[in-house]
N, C-alpha and C positions, 0 to 999 in steps of 0.2 A: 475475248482473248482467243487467240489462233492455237491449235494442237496441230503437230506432226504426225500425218497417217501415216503417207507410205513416201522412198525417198524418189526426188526430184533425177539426181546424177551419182554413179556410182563412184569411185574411185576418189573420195574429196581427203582432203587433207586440214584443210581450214574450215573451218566452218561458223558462223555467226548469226546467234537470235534473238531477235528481237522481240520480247513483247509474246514469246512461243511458252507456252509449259511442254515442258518437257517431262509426260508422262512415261510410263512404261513401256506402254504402246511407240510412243513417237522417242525412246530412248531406243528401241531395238529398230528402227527405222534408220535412223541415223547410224545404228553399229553398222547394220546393212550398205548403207553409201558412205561411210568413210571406216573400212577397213584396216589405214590404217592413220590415224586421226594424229594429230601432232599439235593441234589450237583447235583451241575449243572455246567462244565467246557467247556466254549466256547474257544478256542484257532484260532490264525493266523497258515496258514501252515508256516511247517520246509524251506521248499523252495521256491521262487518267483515264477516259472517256471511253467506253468499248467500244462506239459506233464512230469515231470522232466527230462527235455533233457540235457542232459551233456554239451551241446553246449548253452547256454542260447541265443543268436544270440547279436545285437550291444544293446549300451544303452539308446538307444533311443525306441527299441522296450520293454524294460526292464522297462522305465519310465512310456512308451504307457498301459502295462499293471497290472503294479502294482496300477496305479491312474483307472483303470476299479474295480479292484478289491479291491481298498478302496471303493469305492461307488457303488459295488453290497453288501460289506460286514456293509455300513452305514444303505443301503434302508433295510437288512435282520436285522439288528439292530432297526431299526425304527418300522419293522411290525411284525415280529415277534417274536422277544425278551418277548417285553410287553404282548402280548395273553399267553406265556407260565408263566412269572411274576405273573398274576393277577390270572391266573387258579390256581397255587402252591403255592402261598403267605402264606397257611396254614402250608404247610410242608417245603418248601424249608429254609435251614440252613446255604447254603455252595452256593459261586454265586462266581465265576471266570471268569473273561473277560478280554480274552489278543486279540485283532485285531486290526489291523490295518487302523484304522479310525479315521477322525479328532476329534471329539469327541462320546463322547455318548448322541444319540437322545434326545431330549426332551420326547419324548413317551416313550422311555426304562425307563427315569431316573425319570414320573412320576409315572409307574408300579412299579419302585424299593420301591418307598416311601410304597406302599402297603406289600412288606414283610419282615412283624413287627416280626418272627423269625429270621430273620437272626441273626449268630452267626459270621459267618466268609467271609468279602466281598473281594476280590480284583480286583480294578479295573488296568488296566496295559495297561492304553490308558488317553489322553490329558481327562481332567474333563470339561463338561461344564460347563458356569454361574449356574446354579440352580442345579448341583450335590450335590457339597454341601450340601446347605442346605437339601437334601432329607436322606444325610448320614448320618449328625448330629440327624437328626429324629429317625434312628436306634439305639436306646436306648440300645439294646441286645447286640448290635456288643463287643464282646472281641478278633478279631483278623481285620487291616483292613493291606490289601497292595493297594497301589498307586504308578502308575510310571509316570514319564518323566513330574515333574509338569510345565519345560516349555515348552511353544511353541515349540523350537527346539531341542529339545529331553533332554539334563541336565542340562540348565541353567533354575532356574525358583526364582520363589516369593511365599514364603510360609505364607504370612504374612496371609492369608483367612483362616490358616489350625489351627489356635489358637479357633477356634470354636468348635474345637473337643473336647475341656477339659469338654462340656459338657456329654461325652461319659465315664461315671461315671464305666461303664464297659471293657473300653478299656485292653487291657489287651498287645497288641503286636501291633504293628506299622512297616509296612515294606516301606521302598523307593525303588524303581528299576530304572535302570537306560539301557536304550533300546542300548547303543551305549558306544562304550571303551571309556574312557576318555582318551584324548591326551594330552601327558607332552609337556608342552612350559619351559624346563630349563630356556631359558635364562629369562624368566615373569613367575614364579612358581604362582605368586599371581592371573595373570590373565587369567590362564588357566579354562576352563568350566567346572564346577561343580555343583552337587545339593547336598544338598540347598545349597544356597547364604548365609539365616543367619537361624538359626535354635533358634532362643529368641522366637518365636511363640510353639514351642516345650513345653517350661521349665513350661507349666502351665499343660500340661497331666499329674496328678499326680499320677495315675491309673500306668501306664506302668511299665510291669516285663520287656520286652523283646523290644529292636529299634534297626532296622537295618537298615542305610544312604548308601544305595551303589552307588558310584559315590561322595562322599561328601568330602569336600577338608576342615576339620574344623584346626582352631587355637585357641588360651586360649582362648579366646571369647565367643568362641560357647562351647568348653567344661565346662568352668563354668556356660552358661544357663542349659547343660545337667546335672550339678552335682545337681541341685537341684528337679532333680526325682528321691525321697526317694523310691521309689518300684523297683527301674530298677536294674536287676541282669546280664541283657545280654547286650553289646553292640555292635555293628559294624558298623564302620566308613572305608571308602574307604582310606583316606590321612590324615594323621596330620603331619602337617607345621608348623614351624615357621612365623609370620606373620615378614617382610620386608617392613622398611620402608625410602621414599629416602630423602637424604640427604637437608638441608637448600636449598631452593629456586630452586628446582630441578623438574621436571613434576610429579605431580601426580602419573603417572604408572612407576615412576624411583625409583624401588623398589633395593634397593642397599646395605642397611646395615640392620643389624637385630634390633629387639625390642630394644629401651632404658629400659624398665623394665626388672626387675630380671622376667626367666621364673619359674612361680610355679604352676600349673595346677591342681585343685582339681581334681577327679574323682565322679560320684553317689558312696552314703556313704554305699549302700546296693550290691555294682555294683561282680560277681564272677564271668564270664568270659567277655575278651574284645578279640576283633577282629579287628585287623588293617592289610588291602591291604599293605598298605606302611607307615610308617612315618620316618620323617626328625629326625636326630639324635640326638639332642639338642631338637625336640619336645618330642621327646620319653624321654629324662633324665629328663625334666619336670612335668612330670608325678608324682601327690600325689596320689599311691592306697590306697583304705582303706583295712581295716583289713582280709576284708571277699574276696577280690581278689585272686581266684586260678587258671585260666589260663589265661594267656595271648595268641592269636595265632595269627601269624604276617603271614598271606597272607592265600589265599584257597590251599589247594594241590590239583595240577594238574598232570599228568601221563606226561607233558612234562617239567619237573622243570626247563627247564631255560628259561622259560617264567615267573619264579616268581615274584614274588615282594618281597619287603620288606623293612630294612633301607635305607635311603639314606641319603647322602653328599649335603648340596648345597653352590659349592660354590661360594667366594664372589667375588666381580666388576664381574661380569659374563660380563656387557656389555664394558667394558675396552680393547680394544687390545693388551695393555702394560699388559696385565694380561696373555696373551696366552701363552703358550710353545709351541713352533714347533719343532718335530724333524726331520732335515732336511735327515737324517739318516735312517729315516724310513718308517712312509710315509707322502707322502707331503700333501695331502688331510686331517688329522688327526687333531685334535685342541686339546690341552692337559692345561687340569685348574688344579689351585693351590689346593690344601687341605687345607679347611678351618682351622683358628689357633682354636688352643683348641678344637679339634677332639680326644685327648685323654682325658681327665674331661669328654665330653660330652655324649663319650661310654660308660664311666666307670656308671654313672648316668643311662644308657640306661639297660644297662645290669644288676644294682642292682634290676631294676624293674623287666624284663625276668628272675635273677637269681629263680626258683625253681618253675615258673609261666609257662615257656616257652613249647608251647605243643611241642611234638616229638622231643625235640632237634634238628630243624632244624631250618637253618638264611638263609635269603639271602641279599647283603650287595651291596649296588648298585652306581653307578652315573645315574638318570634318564635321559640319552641323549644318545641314539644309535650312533651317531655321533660324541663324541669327549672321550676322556679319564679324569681321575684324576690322576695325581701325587701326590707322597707324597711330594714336594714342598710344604712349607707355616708349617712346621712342620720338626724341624730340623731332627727329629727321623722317618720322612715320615708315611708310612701306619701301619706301625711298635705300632706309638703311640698308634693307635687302636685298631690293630691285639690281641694285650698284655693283653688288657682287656678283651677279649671274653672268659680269661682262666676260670672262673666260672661255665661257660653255659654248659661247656663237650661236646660240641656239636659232633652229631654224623651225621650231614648233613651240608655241608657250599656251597653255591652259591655266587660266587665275579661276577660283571657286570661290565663292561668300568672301569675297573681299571689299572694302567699301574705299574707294580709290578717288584720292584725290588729284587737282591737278599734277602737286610737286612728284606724285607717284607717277605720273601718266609722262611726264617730262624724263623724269628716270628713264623709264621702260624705253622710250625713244632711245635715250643717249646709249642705255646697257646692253640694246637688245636689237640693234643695229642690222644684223642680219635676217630677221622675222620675217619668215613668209607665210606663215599661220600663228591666227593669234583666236585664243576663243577665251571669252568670258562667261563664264556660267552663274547667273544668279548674282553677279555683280555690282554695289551701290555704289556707281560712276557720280563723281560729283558734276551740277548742271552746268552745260556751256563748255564740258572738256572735250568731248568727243574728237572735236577738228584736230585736236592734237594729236591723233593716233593716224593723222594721214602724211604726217612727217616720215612713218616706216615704209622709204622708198622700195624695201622690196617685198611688201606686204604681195600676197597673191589669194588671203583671205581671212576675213573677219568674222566670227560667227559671234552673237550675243543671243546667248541659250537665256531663257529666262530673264527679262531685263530686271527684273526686282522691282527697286526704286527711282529709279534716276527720272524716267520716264513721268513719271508721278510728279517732277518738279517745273515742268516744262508745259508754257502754254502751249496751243495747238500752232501758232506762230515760230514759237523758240523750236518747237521739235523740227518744224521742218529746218529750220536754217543750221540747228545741231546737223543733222542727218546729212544736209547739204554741205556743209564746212566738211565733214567726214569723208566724204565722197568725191567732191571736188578737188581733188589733190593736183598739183601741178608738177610733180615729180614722179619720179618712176619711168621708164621707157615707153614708148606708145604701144611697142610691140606685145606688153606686157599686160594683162587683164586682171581686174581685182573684184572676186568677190565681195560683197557685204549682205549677212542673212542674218533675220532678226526672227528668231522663232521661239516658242514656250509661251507665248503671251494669251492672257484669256480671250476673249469673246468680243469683250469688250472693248479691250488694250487695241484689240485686231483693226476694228473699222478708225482707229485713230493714226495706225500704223499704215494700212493702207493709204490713209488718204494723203498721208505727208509723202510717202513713195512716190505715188501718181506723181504729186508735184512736182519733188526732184527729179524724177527720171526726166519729166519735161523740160529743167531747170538744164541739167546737163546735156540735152538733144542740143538745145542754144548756146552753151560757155563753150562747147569743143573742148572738154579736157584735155588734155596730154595724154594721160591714162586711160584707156577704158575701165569704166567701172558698170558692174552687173550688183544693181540692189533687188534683194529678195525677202519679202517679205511672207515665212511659211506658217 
C-alpha cells in the first residue's frame, strides 16, 4: 500500500485516493497542496494484492493480509483523516469514504461533526454507534450515500436511519451494497438483502431521488415508499411477491402467495423507476402514477446474459412431486412447473412497461442456474406469456433457464416480430426447433450462452442440419447481416460444435443465402 510523502501540485481542490493511507505525514502533505480542499475522495484499492501479482498465492495468505490492511487503513482513519477534517471544515463540500474497515473511528467521525459545509457525504463502510448522530447534525447535507448497513455486508436494521427526517435538506439517499446478492429459489423470502424493512424511510419527506441497491422490497415496503411525495427517482434491486405458508406449517415454509389482492401504490410524484429484477405478479401489481415515464428493468452491461430482469417463481418449489425430470436428457437437471396464471400476470406486467420501458429491451428469467421452468402448470405453456409481450416491440429479448418448446418458439416468432437481438442463456430448446427462430426477419443476433441440454439430444448429423436450418434463413434483407454465437459449452461440447460449424459455413458458401449469416462458435 502507497503512503503520501510530499505533495505532487499545489493549489487542488479535488482530490482522489486510491488504495493511499493516509497517514499523518501524508495528511499534512495533502493540507499543503489543497489549501483549499472542497472533495475529498478516500477509496479501498481495485485489488487485494500489494504487488498485484496475478498469482495472488493460498487463502490464507489472502486473509493474513487483507485483515493487516484493514487495520493500517483503520489506525490512517483514526490519525489522519481528523487533522485534514478539522483543518478544511470551512471548505470541504464533498467527503467520500469507501475502505475497508470495521468502522469509522471515533476521532474521524468527531472531526466529521465539525464540517458544517458539507453538501454531499458518503459513507461506504459499516457506521459506528455515534455516526449517526454527527450526520444528523449536518443540516446542509442534500446528497447522503451509506453502504452495507449490516454487520455482514446486506442484511442490516435500518430502524436508527428514521433520524434522518431531520435532514430537512436531504435531497438523494443512496444504499450500496458491497457483495452480489445470492438467489436461494427455493426460500426467495429468506435470501439476504438490505434493507430488511424500509417503514424507517417513509418519514424523509425531502427526497427527489432513493436508490436501495441490494433491496428485496414487497407491498409493504412499497407502500411506506409511496408516501414520499417529492421522490421522482427510484431504485430497488428485487420486487417479490411476499409468500406465505400454509395452515400450521414452519414459519420459513413459504409456499403459496399472498391471500390479498396484489395492488401496490407507487410515490405519487415518482418519473423514473429502476428494477434489478422483479417477480412477475410483483411487477403486474404495480399502480403508476400519472407522471411515470421510464421504467428500466436491470443495469446494461456489455455482457447481457448476466442480466436480470422478470422472473417466474414457481409454486411447492419444495415438493418433489412437483419436479419434472427428463430422463432423456439430462439427469442432473430439475424442471419446475409454470406458475398458473402467468398469462394475466404478464399481461398486467407489461401494461405497466407498455410505452415506460427504456431501450426495448427484457430479460425473462427463472432465478436458479440449476434447474429449468417448463411450461407445465399452464395448458398453453410459455406461450401464455410469450403472447403478451406483443405490445413492448421489443427489440432485445434474453430467456434464462427456460425449457422451450416448439409452440413457445412459434409464439416468440408471432409476439416478438421486431427482435434484433435475441439471447438464450442456459436454455432447454426442445430437439429440431431451432430453424424456427430464423423466421425473426429482423433478427441481427443470436447468442446461445450455455446450451444446457438441447444439444445432448441431437446426433452429430441432427446438430448440423439444426444449426443449418438456423442459419439458412431466406428472409431478411441481403444488405442485412446476422450473427449466430454458441458459447459456454465445455471442452467437450466444443470439438462437436466446431465440427458442425466448419460444415455449415461450407454449406451456406453453396446455398447463396439471401441473408448473410456469421456463425461463431466461442
Amino acid at each position: 500500500m502507497v503512503t503520501i510523502d510530499t505533495p505532487i501540485l499545489d493549489g487542488l481542490t479535488h482530490v482522489t485516493l486510491t488504495g493511499k493511507l493516509l497517514t499523518p505525514g501524508a495528511a499534512r502533505a495533502l493540507l499543503s497542496a489543497a489549501p483549499s480542499l472542497r472533495h475529498l475522495d478516500l477509496r479501498s484499492p481495485s485489488t487485494w494484492h500489494p504487488h498485484n501479482d496475478p498469482y495472488p498465492g493460498p487463502d490464507s495468505y489472502r486473509a493474513e493480509w487483507l485483515g493487516k490492511s484493514a487495520q493500517q487503513s483503520s489506525e490512517a482513519l483514526a490519525s489522519g483523516l481528523p487533522l485534514v477534517l478539522r483543518e478544511r471544515a470551512a471548505s470541504l463540500t464533498t467527503l467520500d469514504l469507501s475502505r475497508s474497515v470495521p468502522a469509522l473511528p471515533d476521532s474521524a467521525a468527531s472531526a466529521l461533526g465539525a464540517c458544517t459545509r458539507l453538501q454531499q457525504l458518503g459513507l461506504r463502510l459499516p457506521l459506528g454507534p455515534n455516526v449517526l448522530d454527527t450526520v444528523v447534525a449536518l443540516d446542509g447535507l442534500r446528497s447522503l450515500t451509506l453502504g452495507n448497513p449490516g454487520s455482514d455486508g446486506c442484511e442490516g436494521d435500518l430502524r436508527h436511519l428514521s433520524a434522518l427526517s431531520s435532514l430537512s435538506a436531504l435531497s438523494q439517499l443512496v444504499f450500496t451494497c458491497g457483495r452480489e446478492r445470492v438467489w436461494d429459489v427455493m426460500n426467495l423470502d429468506a435470501a439476504g438483502a438490505i434493507p430488511s424493512d424500509v417503514t424507517p424511510l417513509s418519514g424523509l419527506s425531502s427526497l427527489v431521488d432513493l436508490a436501495l441497491h441490494g433491496a428485496a422490497l414487497d407491498g409493504e415496503g412499497l407502500r411506506c415508499l409511496a408516501s414520499l411525495t417529492a421522490l421522482t427517482r427510484l431504485l430497488v434491486h428485487t420486487l417479490k411477491v411476499k409468500y406465505w405458508p400454509p395452515p400450521g406449517a414452519a414459519p420459513d415454509s413459504y409456499v403459496g402467495p399472498s391471500p390479498a389482492p396484489l395492488s401496490w401504490p407507487l410515490p405519487p410524484a415518482l418519473r423514473h423507476l429502476r428494477l434489478d429484477q422483479a417477480e412477475v405478479p410483483a411487477m403486474a401489481a404495480l399502480r403508476p402514477p400519472a407522471s411515470l415515464q421510464v421504467v428500466e428493468m436491470s443495469e446494461s452491461t456489455d455482457a447481457k446474459c448476466n442480466r436480470l430482469g422478470l422472473f417466474f417463481h414457481p409454486p411447492a418449489m419444495a415438493a418433489a412431486e412437483e419436479w419434472i425430470v427428463d430422463d432423456e436428457a439430462d439427469e442432473d437437471a430439475l424442471f419446475y412447473k409454470l406458475p398458473e396464471g402467468c398469462g394475466p400476470a404478464m399481461r398486467g406486467a407489461v401494461a405497466l412497461l407498455a410505452g415506460r420501458l427504456k431501450s426495448n429491451e427484457l430479460c425473462i428469467c427463472l432465478p436458479d442456474t440449476s434447474a429449468y421452468l417448463t411450461g407445465e402448470g399452464d395448458p398453453a405453456g410459455h406461450a401464455a406469456w410469450i403472447r403478451e409481450l406483443r405490445p413492448l416491440r421489443l427489440k432485445s429479448l434474453c430467456l434464462g433457464q427456460l425449457a422451450l418448446s416448439a409452440g413457445d418458439l412459434v409464439e416468440l416468432v408471432v409476439s416478438a416480430p421486431d427482435l434484433e437481438e435475441l439471447i438464450l442463456v442456459d436454455c432447454h430448446v426442445e430437439a429440431g426447433t431451432l430453424p424456427l427462430l430464423n423466421r425473426l426477419n429482423r433478427l441481427k443476433s443470436l447468442e446461445i450462452d450455455h446450451p444446457g441440454t438441447w444439444h445432448h439430444e441431437l446426433a452429430p448429423g441432427m446438430l448440423r442440419s439444426q444449426l443449418l436450418g438456423l442459419c439458412a434463413a431466406d428472409t431478411g434483407s441481403p444488405e442485412e447481416r446476422m450473427t449466430v454465437e454458441v458459447t459456454g459449452y465445455s471442452e467437450g461440447e466444443g470439438l462437436r460444435f466446431e465440427d458442425a460449424a466448419g460444415w455449415v459455413r461450407g454449406q451456406l458458401r453453396v446455398l447463396g443465402c439471401r441473408r448473410q449469416v456469421v456463425l461463431g462458435i466461442w
